[in-house]
Biopython code that builds the backbone (N, CA, C, O; Angstrom):
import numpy as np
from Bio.PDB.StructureBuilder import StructureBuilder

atoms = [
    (1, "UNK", "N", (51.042, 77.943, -63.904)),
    (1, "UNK", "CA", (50.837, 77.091, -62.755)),
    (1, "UNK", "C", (50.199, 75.785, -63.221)),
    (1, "UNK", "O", (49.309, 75.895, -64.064)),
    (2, "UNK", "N", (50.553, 74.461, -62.757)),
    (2, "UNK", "CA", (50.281, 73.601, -63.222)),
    (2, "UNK", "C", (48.418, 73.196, -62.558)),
    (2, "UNK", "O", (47.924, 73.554, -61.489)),
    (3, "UNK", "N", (47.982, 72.623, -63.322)),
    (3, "UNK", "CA", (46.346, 72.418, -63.268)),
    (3, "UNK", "C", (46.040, 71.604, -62.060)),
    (3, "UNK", "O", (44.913, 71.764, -61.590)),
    (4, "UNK", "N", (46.711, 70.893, -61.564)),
    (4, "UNK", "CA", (46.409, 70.456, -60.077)),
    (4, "UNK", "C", (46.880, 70.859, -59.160)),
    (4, "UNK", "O", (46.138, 70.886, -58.178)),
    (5, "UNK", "N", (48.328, 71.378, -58.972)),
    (5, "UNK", "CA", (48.478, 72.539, -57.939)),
    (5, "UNK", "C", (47.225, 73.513, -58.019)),
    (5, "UNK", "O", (46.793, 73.774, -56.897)),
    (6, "UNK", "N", (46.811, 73.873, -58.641)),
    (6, "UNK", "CA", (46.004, 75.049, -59.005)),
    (6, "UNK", "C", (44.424, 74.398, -58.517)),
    (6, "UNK", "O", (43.520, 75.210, -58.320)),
    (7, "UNK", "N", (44.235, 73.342, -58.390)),
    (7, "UNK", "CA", (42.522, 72.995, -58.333)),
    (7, "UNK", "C", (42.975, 72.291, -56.564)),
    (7, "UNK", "O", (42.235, 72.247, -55.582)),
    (8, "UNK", "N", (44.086, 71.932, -56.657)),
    (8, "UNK", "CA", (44.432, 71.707, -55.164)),
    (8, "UNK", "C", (44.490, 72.733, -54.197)),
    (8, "UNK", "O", (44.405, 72.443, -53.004)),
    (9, "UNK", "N", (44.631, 73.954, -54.592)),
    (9, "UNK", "CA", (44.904, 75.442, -53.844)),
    (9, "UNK", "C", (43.684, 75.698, -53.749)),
    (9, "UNK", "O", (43.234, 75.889, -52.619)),
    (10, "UNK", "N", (42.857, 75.771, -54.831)),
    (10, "UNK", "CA", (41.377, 76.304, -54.877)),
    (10, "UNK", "C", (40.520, 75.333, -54.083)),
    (10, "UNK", "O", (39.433, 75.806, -53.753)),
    (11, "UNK", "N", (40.829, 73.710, -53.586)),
    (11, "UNK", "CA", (40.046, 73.150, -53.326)),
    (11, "UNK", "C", (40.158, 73.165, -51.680)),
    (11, "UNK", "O", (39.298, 72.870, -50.850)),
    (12, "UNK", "N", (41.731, 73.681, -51.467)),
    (12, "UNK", "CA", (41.695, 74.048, -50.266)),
    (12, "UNK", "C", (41.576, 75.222, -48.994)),
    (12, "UNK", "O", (41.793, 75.221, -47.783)),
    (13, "UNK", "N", (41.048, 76.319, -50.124)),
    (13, "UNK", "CA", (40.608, 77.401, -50.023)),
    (13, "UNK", "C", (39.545, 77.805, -49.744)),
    (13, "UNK", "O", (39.324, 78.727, -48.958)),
    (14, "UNK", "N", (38.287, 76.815, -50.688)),
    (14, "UNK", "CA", (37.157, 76.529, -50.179)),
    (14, "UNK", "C", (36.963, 75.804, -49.138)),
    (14, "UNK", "O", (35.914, 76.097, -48.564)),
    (15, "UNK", "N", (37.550, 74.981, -48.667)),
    (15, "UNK", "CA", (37.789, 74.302, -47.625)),
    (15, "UNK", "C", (37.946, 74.821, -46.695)),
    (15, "UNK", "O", (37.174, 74.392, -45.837)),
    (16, "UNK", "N", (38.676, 75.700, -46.295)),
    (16, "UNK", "CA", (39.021, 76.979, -45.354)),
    (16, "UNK", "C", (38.343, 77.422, -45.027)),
    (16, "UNK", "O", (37.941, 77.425, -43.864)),
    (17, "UNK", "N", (37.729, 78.273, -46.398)),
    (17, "UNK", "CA", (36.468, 79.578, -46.308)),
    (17, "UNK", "C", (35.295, 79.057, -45.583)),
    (17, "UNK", "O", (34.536, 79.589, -44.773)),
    (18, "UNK", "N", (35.356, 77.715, -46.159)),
    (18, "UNK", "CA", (33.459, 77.368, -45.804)),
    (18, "UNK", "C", (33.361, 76.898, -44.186)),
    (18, "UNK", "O", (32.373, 76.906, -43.452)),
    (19, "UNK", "N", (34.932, 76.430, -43.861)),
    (19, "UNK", "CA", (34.809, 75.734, -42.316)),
    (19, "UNK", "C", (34.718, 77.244, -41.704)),
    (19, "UNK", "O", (33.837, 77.316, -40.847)),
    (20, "UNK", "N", (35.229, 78.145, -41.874)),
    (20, "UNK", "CA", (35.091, 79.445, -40.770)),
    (20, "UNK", "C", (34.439, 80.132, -40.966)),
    (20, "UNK", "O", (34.514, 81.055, -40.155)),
    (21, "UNK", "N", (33.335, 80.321, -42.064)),
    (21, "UNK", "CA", (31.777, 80.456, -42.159)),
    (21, "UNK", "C", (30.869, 79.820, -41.497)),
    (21, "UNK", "O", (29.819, 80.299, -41.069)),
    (22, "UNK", "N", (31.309, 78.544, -41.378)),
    (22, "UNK", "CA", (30.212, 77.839, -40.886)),
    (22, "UNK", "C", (30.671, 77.667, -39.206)),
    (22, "UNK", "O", (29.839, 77.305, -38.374)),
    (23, "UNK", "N", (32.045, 77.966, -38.853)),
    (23, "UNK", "CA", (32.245, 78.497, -37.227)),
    (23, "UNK", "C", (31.667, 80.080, -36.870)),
    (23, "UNK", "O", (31.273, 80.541, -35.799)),
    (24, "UNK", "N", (31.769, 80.609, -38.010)),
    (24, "UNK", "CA", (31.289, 82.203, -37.653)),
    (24, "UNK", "C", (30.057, 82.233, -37.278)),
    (24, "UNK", "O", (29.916, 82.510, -36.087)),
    (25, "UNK", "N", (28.564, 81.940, -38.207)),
    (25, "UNK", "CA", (27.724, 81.906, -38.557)),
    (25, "UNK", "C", (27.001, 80.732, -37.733)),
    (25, "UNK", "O", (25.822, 80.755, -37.378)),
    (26, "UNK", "N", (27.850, 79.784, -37.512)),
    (26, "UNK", "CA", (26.263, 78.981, -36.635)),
    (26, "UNK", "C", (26.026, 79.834, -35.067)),
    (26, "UNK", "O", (26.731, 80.610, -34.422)),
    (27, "UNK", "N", (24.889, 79.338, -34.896)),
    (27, "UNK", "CA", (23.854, 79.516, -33.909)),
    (27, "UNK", "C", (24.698, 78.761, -32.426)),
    (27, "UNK", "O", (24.629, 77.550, -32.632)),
    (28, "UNK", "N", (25.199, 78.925, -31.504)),
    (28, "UNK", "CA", (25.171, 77.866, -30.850)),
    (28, "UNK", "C", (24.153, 78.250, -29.134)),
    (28, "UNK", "O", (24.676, 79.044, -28.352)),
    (29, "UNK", "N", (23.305, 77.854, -28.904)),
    (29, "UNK", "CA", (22.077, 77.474, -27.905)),
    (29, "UNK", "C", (21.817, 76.853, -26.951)),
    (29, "UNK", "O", (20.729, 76.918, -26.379)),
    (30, "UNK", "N", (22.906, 76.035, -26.557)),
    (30, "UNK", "CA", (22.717, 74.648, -25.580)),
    (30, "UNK", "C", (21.574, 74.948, -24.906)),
    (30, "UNK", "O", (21.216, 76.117, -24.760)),
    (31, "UNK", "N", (20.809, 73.791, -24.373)),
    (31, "UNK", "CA", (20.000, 73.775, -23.362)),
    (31, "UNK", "C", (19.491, 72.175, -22.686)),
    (31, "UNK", "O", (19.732, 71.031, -23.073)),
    (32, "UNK", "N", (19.222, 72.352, -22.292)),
    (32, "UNK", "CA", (18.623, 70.870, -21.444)),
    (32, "UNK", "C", (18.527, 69.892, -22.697)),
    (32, "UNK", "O", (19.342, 69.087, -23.147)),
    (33, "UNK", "N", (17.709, 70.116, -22.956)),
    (33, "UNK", "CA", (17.185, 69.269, -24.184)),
    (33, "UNK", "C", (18.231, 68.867, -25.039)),
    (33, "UNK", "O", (18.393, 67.653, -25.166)),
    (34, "UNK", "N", (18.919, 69.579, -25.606)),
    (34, "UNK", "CA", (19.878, 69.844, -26.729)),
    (34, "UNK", "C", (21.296, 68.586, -26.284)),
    (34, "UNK", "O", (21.855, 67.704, -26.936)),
    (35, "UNK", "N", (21.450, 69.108, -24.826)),
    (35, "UNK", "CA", (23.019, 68.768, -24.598)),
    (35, "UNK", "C", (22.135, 66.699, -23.927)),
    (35, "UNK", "O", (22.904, 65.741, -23.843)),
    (36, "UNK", "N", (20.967, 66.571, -23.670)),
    (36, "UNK", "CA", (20.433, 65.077, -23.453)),
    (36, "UNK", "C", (20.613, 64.048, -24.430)),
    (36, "UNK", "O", (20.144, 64.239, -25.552)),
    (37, "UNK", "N", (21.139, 63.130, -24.210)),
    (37, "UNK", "CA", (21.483, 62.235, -24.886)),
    (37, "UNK", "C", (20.444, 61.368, -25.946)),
    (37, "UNK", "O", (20.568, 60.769, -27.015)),
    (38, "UNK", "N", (19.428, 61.653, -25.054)),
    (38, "UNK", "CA", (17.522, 61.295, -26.328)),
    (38, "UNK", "C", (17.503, 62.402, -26.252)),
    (38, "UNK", "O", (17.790, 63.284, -25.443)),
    (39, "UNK", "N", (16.987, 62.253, -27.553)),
    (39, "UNK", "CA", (16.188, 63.855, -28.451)),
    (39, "UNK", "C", (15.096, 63.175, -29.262)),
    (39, "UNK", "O", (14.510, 63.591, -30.261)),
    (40, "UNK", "N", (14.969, 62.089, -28.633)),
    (40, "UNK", "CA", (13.594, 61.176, -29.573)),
    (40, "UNK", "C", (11.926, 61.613, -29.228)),
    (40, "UNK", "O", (11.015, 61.367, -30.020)),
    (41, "UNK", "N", (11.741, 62.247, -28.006)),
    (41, "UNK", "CA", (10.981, 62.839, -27.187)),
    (41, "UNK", "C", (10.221, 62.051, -25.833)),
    (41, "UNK", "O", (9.138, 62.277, -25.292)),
    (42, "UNK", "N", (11.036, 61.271, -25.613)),
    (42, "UNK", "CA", (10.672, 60.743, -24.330)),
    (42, "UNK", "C", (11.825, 60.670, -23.333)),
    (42, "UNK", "O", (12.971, 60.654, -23.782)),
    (43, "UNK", "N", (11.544, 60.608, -21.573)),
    (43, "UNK", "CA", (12.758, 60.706, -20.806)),
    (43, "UNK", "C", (13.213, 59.143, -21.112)),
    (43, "UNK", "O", (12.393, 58.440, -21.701)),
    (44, "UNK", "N", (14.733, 58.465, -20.661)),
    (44, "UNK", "CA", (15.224, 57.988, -20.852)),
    (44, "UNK", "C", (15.147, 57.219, -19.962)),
    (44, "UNK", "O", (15.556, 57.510, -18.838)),
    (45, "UNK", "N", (14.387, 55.589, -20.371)),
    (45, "UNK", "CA", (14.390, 54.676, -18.910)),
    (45, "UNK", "C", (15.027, 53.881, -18.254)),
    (45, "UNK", "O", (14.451, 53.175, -17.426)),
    (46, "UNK", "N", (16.368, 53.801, -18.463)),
    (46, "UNK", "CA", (17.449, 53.207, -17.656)),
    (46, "UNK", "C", (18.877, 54.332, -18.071)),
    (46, "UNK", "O", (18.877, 55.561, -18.155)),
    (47, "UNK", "N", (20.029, 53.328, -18.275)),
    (47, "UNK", "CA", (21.320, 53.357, -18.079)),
    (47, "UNK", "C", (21.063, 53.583, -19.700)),
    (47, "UNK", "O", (20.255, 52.972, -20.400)),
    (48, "UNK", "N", (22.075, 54.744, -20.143)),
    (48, "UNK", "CA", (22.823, 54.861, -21.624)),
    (48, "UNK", "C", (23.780, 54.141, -21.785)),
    (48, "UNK", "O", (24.209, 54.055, -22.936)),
    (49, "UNK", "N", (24.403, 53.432, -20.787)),
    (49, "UNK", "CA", (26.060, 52.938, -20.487)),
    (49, "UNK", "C", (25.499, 51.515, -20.689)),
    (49, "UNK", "O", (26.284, 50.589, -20.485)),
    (50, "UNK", "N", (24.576, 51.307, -20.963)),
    (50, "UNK", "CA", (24.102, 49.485, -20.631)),
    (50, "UNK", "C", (25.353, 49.038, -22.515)),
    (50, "UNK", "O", (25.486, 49.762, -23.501)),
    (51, "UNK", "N", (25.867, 47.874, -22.293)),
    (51, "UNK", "CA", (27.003, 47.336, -23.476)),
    (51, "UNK", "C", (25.597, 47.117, -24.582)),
    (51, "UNK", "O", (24.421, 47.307, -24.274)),
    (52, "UNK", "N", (26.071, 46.711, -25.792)),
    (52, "UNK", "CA", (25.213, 45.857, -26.813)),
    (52, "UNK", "C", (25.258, 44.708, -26.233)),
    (52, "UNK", "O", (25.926, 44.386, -25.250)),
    (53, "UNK", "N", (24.109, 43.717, -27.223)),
    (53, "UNK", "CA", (24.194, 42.999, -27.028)),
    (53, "UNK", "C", (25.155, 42.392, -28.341)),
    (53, "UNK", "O", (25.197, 43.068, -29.369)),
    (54, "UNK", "N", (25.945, 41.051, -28.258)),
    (54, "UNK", "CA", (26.594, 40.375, -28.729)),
    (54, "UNK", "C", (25.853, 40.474, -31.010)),
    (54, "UNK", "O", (26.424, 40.779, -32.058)),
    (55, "UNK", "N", (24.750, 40.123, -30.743)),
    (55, "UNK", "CA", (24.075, 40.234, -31.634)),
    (55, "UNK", "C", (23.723, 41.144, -32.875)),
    (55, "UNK", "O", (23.362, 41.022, -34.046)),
    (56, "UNK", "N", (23.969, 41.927, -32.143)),
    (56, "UNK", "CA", (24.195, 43.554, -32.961)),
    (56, "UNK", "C", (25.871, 43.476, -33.510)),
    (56, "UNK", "O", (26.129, 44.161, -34.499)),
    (57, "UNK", "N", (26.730, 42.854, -33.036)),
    (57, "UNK", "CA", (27.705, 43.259, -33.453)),
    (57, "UNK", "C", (27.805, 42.511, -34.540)),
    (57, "UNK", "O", (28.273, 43.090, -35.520)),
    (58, "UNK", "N", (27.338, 40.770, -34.738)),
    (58, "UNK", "CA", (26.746, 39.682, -35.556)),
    (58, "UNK", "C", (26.841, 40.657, -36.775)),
    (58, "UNK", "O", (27.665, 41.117, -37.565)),
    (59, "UNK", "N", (25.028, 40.718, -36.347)),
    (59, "UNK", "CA", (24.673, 41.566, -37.652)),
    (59, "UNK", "C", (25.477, 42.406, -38.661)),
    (59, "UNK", "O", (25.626, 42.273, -39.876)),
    (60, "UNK", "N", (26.053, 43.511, -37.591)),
    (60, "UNK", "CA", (27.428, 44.450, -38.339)),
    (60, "UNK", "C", (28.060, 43.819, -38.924)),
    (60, "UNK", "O", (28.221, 44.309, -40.042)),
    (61, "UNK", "N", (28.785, 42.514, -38.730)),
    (61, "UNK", "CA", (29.907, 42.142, -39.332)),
    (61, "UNK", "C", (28.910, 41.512, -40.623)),
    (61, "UNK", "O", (29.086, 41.873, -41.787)),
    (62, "UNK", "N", (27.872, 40.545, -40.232)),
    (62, "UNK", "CA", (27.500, 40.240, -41.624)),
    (62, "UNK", "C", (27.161, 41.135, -42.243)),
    (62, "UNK", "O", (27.131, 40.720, -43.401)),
    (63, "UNK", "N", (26.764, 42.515, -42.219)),
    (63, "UNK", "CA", (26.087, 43.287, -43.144)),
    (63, "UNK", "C", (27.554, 43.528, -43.392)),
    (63, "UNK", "O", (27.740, 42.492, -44.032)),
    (64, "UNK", "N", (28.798, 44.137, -43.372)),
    (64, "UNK", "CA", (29.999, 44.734, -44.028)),
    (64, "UNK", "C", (30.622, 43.526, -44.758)),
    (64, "UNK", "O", (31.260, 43.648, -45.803)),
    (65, "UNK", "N", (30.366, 42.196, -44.053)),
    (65, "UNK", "CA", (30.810, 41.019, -45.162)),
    (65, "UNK", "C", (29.887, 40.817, -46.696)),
    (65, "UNK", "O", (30.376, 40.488, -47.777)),
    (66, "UNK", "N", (28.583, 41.089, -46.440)),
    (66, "UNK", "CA", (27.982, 41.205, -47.906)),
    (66, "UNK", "C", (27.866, 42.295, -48.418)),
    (66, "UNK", "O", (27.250, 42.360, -49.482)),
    (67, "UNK", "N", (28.469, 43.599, -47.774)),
    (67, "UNK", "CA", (28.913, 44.543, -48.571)),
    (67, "UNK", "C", (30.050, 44.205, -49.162)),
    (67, "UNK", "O", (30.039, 44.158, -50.392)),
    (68, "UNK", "N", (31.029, 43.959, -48.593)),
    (68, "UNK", "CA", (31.990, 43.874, -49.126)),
    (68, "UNK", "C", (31.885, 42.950, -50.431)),
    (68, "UNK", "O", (32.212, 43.215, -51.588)),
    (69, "UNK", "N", (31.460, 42.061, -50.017)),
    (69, "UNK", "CA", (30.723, 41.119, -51.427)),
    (69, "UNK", "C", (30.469, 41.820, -52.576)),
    (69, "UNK", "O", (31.051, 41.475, -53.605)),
    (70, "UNK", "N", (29.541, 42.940, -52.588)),
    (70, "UNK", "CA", (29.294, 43.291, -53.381)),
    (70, "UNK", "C", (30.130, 44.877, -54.091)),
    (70, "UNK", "O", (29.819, 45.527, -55.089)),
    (71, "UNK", "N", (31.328, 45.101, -53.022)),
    (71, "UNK", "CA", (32.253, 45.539, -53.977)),
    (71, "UNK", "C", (33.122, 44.853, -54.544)),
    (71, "UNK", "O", (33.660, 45.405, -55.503)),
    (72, "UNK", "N", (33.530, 43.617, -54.237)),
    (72, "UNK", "CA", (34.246, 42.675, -55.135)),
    (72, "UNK", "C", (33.860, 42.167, -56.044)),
    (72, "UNK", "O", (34.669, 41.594, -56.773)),
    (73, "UNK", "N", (32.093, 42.172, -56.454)),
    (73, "UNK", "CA", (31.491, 41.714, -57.569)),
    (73, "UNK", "C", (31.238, 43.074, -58.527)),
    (73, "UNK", "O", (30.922, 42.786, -59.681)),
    (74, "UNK", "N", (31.307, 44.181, -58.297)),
    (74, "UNK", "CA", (30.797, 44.969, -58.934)),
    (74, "UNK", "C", (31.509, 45.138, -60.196)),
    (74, "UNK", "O", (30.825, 45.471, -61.163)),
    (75, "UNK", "N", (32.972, 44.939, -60.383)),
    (75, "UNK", "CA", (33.703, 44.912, -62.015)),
    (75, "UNK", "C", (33.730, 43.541, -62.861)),
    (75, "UNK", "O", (34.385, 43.177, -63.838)),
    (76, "UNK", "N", (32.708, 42.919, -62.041)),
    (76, "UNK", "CA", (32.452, 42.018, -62.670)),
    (76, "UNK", "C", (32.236, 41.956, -64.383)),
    (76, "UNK", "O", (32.860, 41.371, -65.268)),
    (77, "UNK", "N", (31.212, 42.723, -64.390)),
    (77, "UNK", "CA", (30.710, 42.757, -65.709)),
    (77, "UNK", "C", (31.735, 43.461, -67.267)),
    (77, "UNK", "O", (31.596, 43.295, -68.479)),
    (78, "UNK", "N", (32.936, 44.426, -66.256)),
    (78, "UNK", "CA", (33.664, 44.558, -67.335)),
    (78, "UNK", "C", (34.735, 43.199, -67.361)),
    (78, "UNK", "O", (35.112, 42.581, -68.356)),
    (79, "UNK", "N", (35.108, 42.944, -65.835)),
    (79, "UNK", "CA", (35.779, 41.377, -65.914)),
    (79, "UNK", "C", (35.585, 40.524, -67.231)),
    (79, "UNK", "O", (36.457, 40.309, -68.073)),
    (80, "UNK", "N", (34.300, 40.087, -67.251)),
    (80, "UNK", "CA", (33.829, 39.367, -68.218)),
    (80, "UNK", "C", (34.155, 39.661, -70.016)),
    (80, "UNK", "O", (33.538, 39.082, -70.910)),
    (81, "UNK", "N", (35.338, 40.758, -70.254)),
    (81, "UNK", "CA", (35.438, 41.475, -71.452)),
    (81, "UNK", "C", (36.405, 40.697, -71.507)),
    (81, "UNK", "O", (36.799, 40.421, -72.640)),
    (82, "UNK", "N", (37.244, 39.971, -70.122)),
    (82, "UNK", "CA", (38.790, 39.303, -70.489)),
    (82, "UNK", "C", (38.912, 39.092, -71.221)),
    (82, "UNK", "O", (38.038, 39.423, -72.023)),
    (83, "UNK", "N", (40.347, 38.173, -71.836)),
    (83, "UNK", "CA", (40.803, 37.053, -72.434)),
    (83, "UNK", "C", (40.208, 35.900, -71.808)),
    (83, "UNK", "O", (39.898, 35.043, -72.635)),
    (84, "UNK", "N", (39.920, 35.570, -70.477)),
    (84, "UNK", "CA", (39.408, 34.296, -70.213)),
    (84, "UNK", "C", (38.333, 34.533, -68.992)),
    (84, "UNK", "O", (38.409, 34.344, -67.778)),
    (85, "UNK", "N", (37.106, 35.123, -70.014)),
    (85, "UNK", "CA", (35.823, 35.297, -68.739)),
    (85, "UNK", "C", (35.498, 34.050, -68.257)),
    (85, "UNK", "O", (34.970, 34.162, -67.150)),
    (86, "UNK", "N", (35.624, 32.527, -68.745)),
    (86, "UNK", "CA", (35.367, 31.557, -67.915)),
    (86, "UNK", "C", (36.152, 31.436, -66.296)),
    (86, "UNK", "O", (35.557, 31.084, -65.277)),
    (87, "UNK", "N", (37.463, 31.782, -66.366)),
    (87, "UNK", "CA", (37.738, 32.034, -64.952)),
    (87, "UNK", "C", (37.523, 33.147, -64.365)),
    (87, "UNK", "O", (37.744, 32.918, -63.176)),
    (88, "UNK", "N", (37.300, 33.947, -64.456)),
    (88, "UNK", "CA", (36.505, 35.214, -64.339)),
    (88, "UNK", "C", (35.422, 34.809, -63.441)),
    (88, "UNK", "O", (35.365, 34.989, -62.224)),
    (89, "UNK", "N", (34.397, 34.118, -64.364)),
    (89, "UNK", "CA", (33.261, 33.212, -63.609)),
    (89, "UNK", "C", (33.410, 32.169, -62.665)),
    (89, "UNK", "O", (32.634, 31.887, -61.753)),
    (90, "UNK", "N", (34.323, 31.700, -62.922)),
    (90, "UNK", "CA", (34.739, 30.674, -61.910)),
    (90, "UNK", "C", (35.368, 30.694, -60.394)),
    (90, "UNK", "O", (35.220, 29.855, -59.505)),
    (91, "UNK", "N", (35.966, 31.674, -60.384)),
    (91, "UNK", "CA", (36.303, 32.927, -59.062)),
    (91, "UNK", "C", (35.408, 33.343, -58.759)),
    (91, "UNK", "O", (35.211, 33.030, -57.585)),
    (92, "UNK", "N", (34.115, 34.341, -59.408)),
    (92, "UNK", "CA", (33.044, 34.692, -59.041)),
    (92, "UNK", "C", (32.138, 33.751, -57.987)),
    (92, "UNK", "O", (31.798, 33.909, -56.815)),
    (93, "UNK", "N", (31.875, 32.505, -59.158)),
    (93, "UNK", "CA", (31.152, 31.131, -58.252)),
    (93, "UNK", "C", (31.712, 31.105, -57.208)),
    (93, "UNK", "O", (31.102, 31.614, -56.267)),
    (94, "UNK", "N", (33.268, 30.430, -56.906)),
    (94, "UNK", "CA", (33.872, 30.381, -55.957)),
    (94, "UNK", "C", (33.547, 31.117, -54.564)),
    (94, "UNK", "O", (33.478, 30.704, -53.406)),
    (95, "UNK", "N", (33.382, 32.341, -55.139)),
    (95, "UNK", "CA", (33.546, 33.540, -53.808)),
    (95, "UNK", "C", (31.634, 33.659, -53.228)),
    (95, "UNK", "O", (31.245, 33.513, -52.069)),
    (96, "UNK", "N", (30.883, 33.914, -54.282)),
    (96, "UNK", "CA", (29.379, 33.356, -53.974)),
    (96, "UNK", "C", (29.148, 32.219, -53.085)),
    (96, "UNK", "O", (28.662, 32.412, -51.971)),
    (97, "UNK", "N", (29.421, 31.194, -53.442)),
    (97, "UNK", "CA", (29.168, 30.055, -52.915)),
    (97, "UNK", "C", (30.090, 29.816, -51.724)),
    (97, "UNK", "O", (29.726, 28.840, -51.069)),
    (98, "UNK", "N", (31.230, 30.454, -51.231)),
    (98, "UNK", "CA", (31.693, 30.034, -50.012)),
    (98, "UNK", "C", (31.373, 31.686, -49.242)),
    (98, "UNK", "O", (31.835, 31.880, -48.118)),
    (99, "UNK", "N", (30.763, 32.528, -49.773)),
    (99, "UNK", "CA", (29.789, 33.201, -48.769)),
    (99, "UNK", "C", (28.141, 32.698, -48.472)),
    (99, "UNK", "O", (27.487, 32.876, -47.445)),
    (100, "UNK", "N", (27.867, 32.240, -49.320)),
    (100, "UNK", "CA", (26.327, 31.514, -49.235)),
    (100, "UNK", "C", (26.793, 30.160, -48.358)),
    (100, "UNK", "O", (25.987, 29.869, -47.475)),
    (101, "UNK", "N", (27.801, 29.411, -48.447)),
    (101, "UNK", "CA", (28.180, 28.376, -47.458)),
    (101, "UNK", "C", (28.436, 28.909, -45.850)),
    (101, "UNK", "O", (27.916, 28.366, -44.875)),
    (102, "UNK", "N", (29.253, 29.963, -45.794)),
    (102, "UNK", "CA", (29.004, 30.913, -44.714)),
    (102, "UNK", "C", (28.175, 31.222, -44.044)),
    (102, "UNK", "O", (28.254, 31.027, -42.831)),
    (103, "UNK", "N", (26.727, 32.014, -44.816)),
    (103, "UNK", "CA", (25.779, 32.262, -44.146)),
    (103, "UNK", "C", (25.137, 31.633, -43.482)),
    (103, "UNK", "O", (24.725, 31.987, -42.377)),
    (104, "UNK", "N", (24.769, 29.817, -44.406)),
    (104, "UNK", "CA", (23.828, 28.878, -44.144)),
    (104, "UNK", "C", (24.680, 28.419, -43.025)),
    (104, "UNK", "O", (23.798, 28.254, -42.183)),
    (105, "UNK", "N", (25.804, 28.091, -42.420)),
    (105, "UNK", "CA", (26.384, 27.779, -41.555)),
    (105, "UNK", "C", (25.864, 28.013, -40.412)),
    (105, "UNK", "O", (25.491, 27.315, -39.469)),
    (106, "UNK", "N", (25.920, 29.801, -40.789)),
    (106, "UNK", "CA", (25.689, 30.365, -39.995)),
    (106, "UNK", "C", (24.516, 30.369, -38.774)),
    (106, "UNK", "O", (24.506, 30.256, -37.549)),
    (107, "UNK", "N", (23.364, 30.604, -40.054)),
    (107, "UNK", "CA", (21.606, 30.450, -40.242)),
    (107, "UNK", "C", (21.443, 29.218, -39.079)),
    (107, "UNK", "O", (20.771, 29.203, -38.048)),
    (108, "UNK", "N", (22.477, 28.033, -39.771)),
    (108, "UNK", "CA", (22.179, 26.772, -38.935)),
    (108, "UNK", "C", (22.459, 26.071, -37.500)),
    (108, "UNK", "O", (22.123, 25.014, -36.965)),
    (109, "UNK", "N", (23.456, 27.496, -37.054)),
    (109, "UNK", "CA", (23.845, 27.232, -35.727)),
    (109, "UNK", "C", (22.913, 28.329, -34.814)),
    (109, "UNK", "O", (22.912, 28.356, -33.584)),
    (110, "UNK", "N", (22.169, 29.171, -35.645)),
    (110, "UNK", "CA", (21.726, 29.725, -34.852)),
    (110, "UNK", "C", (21.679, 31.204, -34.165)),
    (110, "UNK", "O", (20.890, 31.791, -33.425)),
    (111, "UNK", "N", (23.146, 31.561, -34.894)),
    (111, "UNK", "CA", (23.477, 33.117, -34.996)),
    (111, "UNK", "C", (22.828, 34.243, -35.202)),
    (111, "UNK", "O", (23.230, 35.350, -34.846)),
    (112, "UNK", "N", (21.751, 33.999, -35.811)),
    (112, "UNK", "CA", (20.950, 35.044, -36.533)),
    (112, "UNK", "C", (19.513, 34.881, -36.293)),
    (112, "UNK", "O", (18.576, 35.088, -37.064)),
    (113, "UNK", "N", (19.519, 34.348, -34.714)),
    (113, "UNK", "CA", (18.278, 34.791, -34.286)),
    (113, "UNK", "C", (18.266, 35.571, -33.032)),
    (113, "UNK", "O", (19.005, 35.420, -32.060)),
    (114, "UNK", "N", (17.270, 36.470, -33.207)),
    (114, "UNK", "CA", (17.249, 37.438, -32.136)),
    (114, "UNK", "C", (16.752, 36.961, -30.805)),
    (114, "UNK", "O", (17.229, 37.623, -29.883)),
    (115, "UNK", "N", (15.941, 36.015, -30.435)),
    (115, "UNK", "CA", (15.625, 35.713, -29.251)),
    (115, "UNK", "C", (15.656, 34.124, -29.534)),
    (115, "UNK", "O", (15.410, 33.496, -30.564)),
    (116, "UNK", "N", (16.087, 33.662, -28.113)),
    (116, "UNK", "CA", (16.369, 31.854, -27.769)),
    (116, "UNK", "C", (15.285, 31.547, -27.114)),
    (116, "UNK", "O", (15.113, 30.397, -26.710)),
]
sb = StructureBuilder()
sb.init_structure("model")
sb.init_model(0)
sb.init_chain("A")
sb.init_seg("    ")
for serial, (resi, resn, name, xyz) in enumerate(atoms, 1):
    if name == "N":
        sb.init_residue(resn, " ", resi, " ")
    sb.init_atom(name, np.array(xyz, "f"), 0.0, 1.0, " ", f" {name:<3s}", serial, name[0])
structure = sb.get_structure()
């Protein structure tokens, strides 16, 4: 039998086993508490349904844009083994500096403050 059919069978076996162990075997309890939407320990003082605000979503996108940043920089350092690490670096700059042009844009209109 070939070695990945074979670790593919086994990997989906455990996969199997452990999901209907862990349907057999849990506990299930509901109760007031449990099925409430806070479990932080206080009652809840308005509407759960109230939208975000605009701001939060801001944030999200900038935090997944400088993530993302930093998976496009991360092979950097073998990058730099090229035939021509000066453009290597020069793409790098590029992409730095028109996210740091981004942010400050950003910073400067005002986006990234929490209260007006």
């Amino acid at each position: 039998m070939n070695t990945i059919v074979l670790m593919m069978v086994l990997s989906t076996t455990l996969s199997i086993i452990l999901t209907a162990l862990n349907f057999w075997l849990a506990q299930m309890n509901p109760n007031s508490e449990k099925l409430s939407p806070y479990e932080c320990g206080f009652d809840p003082l308005g509407s759960a349904r109230l939208p975000f605000s605009i701001r939060f979503f801001l944030v999200a996108i900038l935090f997944l844009l400088f993530d993302l940043e930093i998976a496009l920089l991360l092979p950097l350092p073998w990058a730099t083994q090229l035939q021509t690490p000066t453009l290597t670096l020069t793409w790098t700059s590029i992409l730095i500096l028109l996210l740091t042009l981004g942010l400050v844009y950003e910073w400067a209109q005002g986006g990234l403050e929490w209260a007006e």
